[in-house]
CHARMM-style PDB file with segment names, atoms N, HN, CA, C and O in Angstrom:
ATOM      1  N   UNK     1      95.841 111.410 120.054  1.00  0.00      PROA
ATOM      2  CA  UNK     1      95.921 111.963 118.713  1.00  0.00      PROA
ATOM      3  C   UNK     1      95.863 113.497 118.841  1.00  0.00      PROA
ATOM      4  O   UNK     1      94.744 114.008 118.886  1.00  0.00      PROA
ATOM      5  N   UNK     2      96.824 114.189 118.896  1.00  0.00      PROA
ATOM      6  HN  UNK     2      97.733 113.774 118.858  1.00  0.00      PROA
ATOM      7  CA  UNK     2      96.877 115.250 119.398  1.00  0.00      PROA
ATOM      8  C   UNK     2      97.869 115.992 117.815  1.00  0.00      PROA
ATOM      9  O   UNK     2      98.270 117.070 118.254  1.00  0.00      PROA
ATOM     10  N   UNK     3      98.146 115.928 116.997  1.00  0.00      PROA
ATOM     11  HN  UNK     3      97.820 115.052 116.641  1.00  0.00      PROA
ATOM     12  CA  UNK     3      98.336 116.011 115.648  1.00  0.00      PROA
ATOM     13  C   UNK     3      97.037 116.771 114.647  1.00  0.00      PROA
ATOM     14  O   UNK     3      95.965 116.199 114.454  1.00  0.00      PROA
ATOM     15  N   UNK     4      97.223 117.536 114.329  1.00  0.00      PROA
ATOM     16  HN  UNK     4      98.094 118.001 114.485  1.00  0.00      PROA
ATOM     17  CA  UNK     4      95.528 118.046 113.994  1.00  0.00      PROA
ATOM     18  C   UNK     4      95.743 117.993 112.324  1.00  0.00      PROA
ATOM     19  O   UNK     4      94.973 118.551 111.543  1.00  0.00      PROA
ATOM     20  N   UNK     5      97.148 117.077 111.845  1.00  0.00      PROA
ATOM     21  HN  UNK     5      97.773 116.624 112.480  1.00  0.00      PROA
ATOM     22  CA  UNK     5      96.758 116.363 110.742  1.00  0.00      PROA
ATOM     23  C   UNK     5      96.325 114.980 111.096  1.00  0.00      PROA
ATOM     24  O   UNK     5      95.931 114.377 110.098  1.00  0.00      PROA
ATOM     25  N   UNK     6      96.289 114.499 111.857  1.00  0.00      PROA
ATOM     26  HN  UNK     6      96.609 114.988 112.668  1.00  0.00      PROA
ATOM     27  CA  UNK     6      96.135 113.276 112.244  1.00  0.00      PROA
ATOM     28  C   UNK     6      94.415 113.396 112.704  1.00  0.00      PROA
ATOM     29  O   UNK     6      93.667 112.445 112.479  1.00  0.00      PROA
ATOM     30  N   UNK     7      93.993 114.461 113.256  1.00  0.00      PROA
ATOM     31  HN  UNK     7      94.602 115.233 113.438  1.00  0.00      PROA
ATOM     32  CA  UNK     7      92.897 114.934 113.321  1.00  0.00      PROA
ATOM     33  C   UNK     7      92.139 115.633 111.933  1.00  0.00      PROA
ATOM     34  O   UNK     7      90.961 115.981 111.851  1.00  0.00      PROA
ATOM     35  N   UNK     8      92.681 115.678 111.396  1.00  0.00      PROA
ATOM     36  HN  UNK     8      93.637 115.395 111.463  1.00  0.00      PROA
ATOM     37  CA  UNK     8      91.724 116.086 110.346  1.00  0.00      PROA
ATOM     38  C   UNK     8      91.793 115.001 109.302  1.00  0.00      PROA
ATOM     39  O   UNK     8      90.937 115.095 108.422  1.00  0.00      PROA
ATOM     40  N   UNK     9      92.443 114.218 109.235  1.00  0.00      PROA
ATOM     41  HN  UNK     9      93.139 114.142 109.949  1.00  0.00      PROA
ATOM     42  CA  UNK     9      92.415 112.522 108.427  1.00  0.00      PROA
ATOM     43  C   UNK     9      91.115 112.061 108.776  1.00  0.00      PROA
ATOM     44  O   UNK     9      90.143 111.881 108.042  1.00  0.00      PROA
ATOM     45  N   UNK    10      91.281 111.839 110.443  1.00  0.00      PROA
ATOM     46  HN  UNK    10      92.070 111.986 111.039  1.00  0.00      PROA
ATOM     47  CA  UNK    10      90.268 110.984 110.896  1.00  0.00      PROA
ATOM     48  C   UNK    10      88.686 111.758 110.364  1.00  0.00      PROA
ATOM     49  O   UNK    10      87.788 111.370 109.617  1.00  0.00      PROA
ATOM     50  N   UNK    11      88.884 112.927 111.111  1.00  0.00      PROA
ATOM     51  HN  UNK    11      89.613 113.243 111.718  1.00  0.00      PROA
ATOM     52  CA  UNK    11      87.615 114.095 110.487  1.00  0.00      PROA
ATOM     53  C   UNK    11      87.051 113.374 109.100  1.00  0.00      PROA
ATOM     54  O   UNK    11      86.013 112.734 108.936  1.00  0.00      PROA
ATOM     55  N   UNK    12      87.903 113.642 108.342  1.00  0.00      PROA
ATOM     56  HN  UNK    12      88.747 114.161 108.475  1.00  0.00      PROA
ATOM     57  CA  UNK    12      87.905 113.364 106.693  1.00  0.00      PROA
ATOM     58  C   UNK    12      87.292 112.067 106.430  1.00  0.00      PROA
ATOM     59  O   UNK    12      86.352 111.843 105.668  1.00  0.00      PROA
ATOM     60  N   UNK    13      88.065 111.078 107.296  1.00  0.00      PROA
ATOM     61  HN  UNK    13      88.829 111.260 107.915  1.00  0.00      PROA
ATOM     62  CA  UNK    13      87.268 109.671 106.691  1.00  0.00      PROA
ATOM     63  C   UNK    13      86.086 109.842 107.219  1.00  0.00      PROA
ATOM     64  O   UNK    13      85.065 109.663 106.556  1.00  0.00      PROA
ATOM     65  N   UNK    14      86.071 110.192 108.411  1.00  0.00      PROA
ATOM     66  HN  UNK    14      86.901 110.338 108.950  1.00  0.00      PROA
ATOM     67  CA  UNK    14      84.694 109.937 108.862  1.00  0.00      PROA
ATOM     68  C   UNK    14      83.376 110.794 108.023  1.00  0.00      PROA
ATOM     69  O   UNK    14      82.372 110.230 107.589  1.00  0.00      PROA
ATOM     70  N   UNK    15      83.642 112.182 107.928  1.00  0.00      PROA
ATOM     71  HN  UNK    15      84.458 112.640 108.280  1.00  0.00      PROA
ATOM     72  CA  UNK    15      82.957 112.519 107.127  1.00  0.00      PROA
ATOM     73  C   UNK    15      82.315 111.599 105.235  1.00  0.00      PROA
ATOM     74  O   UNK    15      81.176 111.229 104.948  1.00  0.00      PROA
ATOM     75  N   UNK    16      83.524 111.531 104.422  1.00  0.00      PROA
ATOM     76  HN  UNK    16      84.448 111.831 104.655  1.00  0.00      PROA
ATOM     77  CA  UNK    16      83.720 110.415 103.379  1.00  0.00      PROA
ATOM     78  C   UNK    16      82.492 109.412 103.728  1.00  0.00      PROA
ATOM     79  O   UNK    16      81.387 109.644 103.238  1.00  0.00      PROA
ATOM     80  N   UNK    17      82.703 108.239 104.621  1.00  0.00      PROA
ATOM     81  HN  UNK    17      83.600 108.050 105.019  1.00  0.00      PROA
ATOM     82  CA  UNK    17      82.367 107.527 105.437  1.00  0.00      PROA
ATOM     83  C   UNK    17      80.726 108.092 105.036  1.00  0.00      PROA
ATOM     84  O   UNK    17      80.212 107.984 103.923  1.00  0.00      PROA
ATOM     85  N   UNK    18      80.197 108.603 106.046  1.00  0.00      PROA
ATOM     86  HN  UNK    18      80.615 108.691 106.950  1.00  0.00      PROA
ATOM     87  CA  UNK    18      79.075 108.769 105.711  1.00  0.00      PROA
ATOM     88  C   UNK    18      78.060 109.250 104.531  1.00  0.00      PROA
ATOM     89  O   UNK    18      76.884 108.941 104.344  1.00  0.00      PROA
ATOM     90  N   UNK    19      79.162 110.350 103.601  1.00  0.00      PROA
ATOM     91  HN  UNK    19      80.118 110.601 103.753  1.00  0.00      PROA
ATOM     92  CA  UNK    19      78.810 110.726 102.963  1.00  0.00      PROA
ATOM     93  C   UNK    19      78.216 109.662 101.672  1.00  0.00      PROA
ATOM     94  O   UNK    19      77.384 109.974 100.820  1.00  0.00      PROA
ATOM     95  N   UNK    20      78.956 108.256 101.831  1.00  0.00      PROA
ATOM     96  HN  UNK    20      79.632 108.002 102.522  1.00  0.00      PROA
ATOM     97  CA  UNK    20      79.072 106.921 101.424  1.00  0.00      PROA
ATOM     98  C   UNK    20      77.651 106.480 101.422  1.00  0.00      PROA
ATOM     99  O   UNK    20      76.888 106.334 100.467  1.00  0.00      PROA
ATOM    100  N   UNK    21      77.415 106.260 102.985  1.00  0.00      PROA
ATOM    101  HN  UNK    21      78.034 106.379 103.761  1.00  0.00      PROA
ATOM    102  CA  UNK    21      76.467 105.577 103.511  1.00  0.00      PROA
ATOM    103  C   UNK    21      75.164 106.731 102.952  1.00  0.00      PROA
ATOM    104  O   UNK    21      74.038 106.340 102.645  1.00  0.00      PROA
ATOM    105  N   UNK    22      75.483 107.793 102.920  1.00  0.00      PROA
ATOM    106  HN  UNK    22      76.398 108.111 103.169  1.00  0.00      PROA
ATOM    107  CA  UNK    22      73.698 108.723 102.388  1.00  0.00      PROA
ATOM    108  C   UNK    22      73.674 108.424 100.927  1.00  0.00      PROA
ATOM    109  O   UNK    22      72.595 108.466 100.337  1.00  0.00      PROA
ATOM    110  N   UNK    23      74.755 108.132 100.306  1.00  0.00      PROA
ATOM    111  HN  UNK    23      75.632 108.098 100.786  1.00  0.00      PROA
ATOM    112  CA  UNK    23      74.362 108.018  98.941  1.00  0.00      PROA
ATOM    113  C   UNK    23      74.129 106.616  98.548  1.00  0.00      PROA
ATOM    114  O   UNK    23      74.079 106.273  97.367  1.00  0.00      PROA
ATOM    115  N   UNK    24      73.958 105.641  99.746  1.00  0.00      PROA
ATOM    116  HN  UNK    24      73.998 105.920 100.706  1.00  0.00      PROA
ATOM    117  CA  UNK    24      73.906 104.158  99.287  1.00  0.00      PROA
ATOM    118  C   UNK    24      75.164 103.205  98.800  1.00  0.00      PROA
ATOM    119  O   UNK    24      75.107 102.007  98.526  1.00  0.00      PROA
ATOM    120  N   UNK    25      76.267 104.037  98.772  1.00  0.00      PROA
ATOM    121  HN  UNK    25      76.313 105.011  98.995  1.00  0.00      PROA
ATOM    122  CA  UNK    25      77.421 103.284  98.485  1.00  0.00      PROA
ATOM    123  C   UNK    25      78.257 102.618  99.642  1.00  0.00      PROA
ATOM    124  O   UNK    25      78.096 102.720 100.858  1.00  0.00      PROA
ATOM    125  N   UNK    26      78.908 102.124  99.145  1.00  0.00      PROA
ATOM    126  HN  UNK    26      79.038 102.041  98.157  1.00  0.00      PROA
ATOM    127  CA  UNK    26      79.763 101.040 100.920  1.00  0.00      PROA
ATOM    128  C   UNK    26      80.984 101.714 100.581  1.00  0.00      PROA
ATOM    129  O   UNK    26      81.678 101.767  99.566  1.00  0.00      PROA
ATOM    130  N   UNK    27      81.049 102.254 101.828  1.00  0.00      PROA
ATOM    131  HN  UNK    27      80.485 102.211 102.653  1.00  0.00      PROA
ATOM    132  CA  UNK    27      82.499 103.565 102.337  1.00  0.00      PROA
ATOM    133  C   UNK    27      83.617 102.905 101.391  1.00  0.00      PROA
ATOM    134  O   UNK    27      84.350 103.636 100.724  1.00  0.00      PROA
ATOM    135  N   UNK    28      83.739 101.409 101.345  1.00  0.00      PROA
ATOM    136  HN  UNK    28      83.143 100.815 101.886  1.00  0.00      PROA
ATOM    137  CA  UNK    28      84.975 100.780 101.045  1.00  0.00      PROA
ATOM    138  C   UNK    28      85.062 100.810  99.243  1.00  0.00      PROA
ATOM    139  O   UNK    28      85.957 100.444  98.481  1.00  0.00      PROA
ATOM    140  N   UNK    29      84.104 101.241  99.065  1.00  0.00      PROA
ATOM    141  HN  UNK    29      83.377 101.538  99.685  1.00  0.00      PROA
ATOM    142  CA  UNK    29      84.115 101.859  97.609  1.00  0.00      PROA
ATOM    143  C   UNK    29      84.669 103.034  97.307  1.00  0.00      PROA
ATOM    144  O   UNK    29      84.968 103.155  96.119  1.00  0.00      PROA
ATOM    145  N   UNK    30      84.885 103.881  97.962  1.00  0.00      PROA
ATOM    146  HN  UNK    30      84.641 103.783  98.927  1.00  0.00      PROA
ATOM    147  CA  UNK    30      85.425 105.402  97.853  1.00  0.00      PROA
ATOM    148  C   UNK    30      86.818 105.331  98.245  1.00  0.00      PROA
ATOM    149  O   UNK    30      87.019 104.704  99.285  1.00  0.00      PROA
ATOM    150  N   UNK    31      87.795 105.808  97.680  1.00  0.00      PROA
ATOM    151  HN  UNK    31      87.631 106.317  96.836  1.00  0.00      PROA
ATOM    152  CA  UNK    31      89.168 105.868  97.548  1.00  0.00      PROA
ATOM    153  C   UNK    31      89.673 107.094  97.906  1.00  0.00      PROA
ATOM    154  O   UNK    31      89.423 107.970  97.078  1.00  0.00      PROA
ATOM    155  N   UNK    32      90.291 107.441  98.851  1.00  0.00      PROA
ATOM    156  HN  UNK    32      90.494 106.730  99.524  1.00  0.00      PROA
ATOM    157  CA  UNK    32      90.863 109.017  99.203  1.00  0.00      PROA
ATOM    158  C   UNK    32      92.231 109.245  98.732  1.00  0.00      PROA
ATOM    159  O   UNK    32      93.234 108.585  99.003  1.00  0.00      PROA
ATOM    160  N   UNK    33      92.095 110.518  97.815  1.00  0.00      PROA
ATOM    161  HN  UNK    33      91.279 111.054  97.595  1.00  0.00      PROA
ATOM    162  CA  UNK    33      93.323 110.517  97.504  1.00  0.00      PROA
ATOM    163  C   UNK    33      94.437 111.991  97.993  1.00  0.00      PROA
ATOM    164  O   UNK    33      94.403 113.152  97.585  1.00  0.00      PROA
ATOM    165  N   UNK    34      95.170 111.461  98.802  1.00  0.00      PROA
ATOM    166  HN  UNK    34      95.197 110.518  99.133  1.00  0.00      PROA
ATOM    167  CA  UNK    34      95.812 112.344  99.316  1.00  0.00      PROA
ATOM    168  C   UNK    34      96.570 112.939  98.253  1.00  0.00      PROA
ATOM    169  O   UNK    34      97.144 112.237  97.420  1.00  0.00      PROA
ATOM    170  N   UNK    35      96.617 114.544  98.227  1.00  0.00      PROA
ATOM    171  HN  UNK    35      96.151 115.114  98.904  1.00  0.00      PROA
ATOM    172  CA  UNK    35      97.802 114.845  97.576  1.00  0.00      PROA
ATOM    173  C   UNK    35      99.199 115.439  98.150  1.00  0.00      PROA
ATOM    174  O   UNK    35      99.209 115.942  99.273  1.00  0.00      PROA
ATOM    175  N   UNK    36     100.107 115.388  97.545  1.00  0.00      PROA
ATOM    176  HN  UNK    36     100.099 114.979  96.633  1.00  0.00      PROA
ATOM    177  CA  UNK    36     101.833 114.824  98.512  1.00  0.00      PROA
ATOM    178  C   UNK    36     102.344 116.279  97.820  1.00  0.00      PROA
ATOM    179  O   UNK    36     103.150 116.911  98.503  1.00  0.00      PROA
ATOM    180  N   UNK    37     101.939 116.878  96.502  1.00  0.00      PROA
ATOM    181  HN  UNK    37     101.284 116.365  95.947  1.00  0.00      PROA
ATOM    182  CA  UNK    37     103.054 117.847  95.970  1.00  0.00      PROA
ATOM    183  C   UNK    37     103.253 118.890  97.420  1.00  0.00      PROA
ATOM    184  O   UNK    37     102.381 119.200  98.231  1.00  0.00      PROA
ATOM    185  N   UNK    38     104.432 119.210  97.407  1.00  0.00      PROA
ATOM    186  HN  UNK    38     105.140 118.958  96.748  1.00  0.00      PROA
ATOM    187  CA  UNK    38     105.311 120.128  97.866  1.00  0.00      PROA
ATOM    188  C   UNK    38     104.837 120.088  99.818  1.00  0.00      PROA
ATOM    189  O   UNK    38     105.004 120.977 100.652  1.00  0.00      PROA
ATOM    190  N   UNK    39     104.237 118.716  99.986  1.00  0.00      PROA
ATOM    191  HN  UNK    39     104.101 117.993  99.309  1.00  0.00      PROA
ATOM    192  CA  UNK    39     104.624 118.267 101.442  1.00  0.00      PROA
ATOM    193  C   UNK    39     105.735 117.811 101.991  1.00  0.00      PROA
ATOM    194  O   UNK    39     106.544 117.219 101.276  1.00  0.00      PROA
ATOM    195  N   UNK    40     105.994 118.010 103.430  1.00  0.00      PROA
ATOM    196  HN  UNK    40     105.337 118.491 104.011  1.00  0.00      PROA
ATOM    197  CA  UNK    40     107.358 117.615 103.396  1.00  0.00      PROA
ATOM    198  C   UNK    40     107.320 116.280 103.616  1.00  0.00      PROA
ATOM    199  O   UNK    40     106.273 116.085 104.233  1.00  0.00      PROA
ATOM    200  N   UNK    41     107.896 115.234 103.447  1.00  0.00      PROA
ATOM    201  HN  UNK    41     108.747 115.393 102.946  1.00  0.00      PROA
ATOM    202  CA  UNK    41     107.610 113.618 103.896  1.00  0.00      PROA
ATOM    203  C   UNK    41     107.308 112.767 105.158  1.00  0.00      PROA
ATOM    204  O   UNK    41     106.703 111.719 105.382  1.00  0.00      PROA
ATOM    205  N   UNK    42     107.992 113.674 105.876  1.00  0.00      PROA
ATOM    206  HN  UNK    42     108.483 114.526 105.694  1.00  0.00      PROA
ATOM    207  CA  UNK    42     107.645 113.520 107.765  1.00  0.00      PROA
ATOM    208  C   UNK    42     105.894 113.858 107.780  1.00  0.00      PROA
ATOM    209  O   UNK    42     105.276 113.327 108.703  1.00  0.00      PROA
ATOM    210  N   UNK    43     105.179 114.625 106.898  1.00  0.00      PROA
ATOM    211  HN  UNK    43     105.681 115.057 106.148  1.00  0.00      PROA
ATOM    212  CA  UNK    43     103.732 114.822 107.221  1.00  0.00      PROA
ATOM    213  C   UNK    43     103.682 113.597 106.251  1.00  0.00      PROA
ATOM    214  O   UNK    43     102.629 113.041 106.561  1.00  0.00      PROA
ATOM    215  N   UNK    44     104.123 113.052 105.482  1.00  0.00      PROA
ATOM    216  HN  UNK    44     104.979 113.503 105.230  1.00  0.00      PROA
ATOM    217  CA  UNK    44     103.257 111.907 104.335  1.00  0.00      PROA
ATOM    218  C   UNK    44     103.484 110.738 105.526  1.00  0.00      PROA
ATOM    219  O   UNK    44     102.438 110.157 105.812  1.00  0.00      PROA
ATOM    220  N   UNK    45     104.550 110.344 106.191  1.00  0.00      PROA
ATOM    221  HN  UNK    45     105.400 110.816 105.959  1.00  0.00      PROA
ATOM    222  CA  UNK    45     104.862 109.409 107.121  1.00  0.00      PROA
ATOM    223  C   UNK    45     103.483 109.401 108.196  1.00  0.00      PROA
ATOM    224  O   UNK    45     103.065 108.424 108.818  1.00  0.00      PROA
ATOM    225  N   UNK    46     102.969 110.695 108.204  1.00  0.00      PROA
ATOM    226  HN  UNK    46     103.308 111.489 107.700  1.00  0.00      PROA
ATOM    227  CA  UNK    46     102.183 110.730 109.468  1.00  0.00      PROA
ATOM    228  C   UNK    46     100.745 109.985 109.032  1.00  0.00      PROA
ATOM    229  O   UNK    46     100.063 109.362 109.846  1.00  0.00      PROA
ATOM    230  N   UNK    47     100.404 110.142 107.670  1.00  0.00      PROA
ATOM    231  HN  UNK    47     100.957 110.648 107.009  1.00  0.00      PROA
ATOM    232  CA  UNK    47      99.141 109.290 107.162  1.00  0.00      PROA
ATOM    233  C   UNK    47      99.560 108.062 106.831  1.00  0.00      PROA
ATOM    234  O   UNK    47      98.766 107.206 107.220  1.00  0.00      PROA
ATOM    235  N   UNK    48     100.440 107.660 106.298  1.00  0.00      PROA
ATOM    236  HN  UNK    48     101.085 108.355 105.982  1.00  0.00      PROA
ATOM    237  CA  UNK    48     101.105 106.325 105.702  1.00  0.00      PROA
ATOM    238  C   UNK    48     100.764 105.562 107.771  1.00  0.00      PROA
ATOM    239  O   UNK    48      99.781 104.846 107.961  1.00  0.00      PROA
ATOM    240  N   UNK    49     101.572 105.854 108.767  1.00  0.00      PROA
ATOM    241  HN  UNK    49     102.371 106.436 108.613  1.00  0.00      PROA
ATOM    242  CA  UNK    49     101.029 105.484 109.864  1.00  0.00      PROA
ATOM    243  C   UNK    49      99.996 105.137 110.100  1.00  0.00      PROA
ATOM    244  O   UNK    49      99.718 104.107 110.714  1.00  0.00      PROA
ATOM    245  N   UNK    50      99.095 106.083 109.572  1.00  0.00      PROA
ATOM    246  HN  UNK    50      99.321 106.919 109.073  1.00  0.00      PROA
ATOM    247  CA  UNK    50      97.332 105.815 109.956  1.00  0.00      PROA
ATOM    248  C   UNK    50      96.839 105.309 109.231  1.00  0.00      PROA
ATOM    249  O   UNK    50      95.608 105.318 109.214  1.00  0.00      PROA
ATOM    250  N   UNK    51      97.892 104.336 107.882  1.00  0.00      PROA
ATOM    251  HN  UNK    51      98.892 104.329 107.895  1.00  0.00      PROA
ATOM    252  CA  UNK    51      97.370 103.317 106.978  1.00  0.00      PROA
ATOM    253  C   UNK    51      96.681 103.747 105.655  1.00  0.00      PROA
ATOM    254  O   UNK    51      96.033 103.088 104.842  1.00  0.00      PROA
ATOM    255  N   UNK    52      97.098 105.335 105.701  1.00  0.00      PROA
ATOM    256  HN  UNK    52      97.625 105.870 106.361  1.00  0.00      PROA
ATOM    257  CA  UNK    52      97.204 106.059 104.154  1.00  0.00      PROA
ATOM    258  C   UNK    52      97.811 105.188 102.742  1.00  0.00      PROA
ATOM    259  O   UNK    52      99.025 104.995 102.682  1.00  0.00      PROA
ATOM    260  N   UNK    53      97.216 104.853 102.007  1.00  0.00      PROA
ATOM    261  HN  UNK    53      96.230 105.010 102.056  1.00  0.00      PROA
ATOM    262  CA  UNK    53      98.111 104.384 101.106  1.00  0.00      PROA
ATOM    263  C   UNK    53      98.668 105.058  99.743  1.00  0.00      PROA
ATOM    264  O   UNK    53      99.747 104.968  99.158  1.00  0.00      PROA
ATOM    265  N   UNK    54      97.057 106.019  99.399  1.00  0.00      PROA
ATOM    266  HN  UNK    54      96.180 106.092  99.874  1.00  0.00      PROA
ATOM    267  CA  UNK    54      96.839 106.755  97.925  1.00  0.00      PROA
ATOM    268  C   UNK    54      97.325 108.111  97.987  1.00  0.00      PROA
ATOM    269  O   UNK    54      96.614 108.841  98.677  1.00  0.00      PROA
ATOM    270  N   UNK    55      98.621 108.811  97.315  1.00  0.00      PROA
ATOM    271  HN  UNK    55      99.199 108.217  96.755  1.00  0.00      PROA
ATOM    272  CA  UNK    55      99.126 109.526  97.522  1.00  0.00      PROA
ATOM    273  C   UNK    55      99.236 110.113  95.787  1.00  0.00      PROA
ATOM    274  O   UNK    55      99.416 109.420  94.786  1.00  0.00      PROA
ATOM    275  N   UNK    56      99.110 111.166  95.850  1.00  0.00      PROA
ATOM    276  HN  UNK    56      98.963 111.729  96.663  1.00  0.00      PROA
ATOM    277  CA  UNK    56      99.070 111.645  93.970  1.00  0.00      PROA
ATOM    278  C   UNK    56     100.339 112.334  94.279  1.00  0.00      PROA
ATOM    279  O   UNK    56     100.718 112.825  95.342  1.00  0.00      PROA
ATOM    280  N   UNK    57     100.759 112.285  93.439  1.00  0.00      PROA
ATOM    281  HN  UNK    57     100.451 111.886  92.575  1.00  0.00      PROA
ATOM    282  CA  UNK    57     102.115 113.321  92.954  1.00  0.00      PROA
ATOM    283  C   UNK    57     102.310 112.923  91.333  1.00  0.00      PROA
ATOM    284  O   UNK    57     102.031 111.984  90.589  1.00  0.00      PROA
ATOM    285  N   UNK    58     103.085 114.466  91.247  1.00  0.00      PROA
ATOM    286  HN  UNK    58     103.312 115.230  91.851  1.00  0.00      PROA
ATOM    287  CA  UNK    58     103.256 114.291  89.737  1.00  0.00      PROA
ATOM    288  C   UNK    58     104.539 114.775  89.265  1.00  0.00      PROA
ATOM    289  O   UNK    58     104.713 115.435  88.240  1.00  0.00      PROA
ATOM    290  N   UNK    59     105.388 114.413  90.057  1.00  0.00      PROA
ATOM    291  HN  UNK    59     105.247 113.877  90.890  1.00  0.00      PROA
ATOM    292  CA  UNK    59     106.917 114.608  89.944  1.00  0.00      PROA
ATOM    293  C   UNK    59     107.171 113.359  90.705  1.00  0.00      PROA
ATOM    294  O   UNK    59     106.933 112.993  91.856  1.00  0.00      PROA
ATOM    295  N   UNK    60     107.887 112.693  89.386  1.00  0.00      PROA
ATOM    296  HN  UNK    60     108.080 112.990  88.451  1.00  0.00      PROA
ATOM    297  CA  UNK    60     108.694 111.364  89.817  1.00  0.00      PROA
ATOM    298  C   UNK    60     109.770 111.510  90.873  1.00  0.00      PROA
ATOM    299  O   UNK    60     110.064 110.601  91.649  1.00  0.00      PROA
ATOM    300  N   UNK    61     110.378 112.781  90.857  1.00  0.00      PROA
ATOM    301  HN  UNK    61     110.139 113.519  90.226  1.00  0.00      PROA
ATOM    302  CA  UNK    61     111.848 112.756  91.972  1.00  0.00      PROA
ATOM    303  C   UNK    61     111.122 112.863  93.072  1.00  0.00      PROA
ATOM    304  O   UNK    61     111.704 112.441  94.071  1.00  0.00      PROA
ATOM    305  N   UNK    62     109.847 113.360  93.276  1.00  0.00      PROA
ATOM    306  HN  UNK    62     109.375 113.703  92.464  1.00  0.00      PROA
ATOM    307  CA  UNK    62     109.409 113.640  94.742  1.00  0.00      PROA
ATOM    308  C   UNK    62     108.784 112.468  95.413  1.00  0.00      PROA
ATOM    309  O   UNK    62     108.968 111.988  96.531  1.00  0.00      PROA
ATOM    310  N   UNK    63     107.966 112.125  94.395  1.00  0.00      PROA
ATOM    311  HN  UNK    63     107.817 112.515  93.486  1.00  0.00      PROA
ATOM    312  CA  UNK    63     107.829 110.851  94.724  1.00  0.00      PROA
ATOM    313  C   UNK    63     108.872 109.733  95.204  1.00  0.00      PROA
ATOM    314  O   UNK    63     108.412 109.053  96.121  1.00  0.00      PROA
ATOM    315  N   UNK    64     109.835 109.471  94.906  1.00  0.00      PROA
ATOM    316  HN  UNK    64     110.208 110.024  94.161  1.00  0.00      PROA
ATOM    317  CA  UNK    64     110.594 108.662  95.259  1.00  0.00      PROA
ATOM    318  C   UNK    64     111.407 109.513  96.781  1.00  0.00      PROA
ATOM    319  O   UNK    64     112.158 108.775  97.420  1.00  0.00      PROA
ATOM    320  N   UNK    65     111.284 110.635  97.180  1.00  0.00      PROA
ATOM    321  HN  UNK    65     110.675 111.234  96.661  1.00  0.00      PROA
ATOM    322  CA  UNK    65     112.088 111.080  98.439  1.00  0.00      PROA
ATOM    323  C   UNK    65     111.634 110.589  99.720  1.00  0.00      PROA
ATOM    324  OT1 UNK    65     112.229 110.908 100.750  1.00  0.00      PROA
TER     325      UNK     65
END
């Protein structure tokens, strides 16, 4: 994993992750929401890989590219 978006995902959950566990909640309760405006799609491909699913955008044409 040599990608330091791919490295900072992982960073991210893991941080999330615990931040979960200090407040008593179960990680799988917390929802990350990536935001996509004015990324190019080859970086959205790179989290969608690592099983990204929640992506905000707020332009329908971009969304669909």
């Amino acid at each position: 994993m040599s990608d330091p978006l791919e490295q900072n995902y992982s960073r991210i959950c893991e941080e999330v992750r615990k931040a979960a566990e200090g407040a008593g909640r179960d990680p799988a309760s917390v929802r990350l929401l990536a935001v996509s405006k004015k990324v190019p799609a080859e970086r959205l491909r790179v989290l969608w890989g690592m099983g990204h699913r929640l992506f905000g955008e707020n332009r329908v044409q971009e969304a669909r590219a």
